[in-house]
C-alpha positions in Angstrom: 18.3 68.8 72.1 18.1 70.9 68.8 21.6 73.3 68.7 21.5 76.5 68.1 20.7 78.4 64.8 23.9 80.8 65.5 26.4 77.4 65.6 27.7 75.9 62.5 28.6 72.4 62.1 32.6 71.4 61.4 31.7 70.7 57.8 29.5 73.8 57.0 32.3 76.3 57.9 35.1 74.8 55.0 35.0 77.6 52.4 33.2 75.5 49.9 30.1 75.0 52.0 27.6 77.8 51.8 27.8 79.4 55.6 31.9 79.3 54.8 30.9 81.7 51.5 28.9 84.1 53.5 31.6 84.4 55.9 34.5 85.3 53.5 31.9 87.8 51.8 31.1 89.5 55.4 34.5 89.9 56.4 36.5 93.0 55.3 38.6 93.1 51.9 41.7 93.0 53.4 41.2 89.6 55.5 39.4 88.0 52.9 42.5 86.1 51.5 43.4 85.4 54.3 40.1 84.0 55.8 39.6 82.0 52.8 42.7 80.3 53.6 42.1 79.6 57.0 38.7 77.8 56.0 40.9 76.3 53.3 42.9 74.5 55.5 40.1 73.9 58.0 38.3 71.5 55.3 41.6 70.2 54.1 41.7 69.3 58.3 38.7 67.6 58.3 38.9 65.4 54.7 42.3 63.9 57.0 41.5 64.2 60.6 37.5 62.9 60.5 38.5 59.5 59.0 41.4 58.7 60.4 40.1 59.7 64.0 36.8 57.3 62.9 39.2 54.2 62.2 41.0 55.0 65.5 38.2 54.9 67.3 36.4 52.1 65.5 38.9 49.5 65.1 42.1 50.8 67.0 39.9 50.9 70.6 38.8 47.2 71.8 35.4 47.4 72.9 
């Protein structure tokens, strides 16, 4: 099942990928700040949630 082209993936909406850059440039100036910070900490999120919930899963859970 292909997913839609209006979704973005967890890792294509930090504010370094591309989709996160069009975002901050659509929004208006004065929640630009602070939607850049919000994707900020989104990928900041992900760089410590992703592996840590992988290892949990992966080694913490007996199969």
């Amino acid at each position: 099942m292909r997913p839609s082209r209006r979704c973005l993936s967890a890792s294509r909406a930090t504010a370094a990928g591309s989709n996160g850059a069009l975002l901050v440039a659509n929004v208006p100036e004065d929640q630009r700040a602070s939607t850049y910070k919000a994707l900020l900490m989104w990928g900041f999120a992900l760089i410590l949630v992703a592996p840590l919930s992988s290892w949990a899963l992966f080694v913490l859970i007996p199969w």
